[in-house]
C-alpha positions, 0 to 999 in steps of 0.5 A: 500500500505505501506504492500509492499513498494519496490512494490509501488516504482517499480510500480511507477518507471514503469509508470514513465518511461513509461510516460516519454517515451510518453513525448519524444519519437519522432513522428517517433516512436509513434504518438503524439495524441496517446502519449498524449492519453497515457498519458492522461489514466496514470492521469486517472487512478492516479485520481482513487486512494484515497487521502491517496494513491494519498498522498503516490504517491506524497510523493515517487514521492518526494523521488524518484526525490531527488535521481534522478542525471539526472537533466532533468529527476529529474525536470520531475518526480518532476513535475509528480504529478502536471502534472498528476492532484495529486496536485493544484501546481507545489510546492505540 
């Protein structure tokens, strides 16, 4: 993944969005089991990629929040990957 770095930073921007969209939309747009189901199948797939690609994630999940100036949408994605099951601690 380190041969196309603006590629994983755009990918990972995407599936954050949209995963942050499953967390807020409200009922009347999408119902919250399949909200939830999406979100589950995000994590899913996350858990298929090897440590080293789970730790590359991690680390731009770092980068992206600390230039992040919405203070909500910072914590959210600074909480991605423990939310997601790519680390034990909120704190990794």
């Amino acid at each position: 993944m380190s041969e196309f770095p603006q590629l994983v930073t755009q990918l990972l921007r995407a599936v954050i969005a949209y995963t942050w969209f499953f967390e807020t939309c409200d009922e009347t747009v999408l119902d919250d089991d399949t909200a939830l189901k999406q979100q589950e199948y995000v994590a899913h797939l996350l858990d298929q990629l090897s440590d080293a690609d789970k730790q590359r994630v991690v680390d731009e999940l770092a980068t992206l929040a600390a230039s992040e100036t919405d203070p909500t949408y910072r914590e959210f994605v600074e909480t991605f990957a423990f939310s997601m099951g790519l680390t034990e601690s909120a704190d990794s």
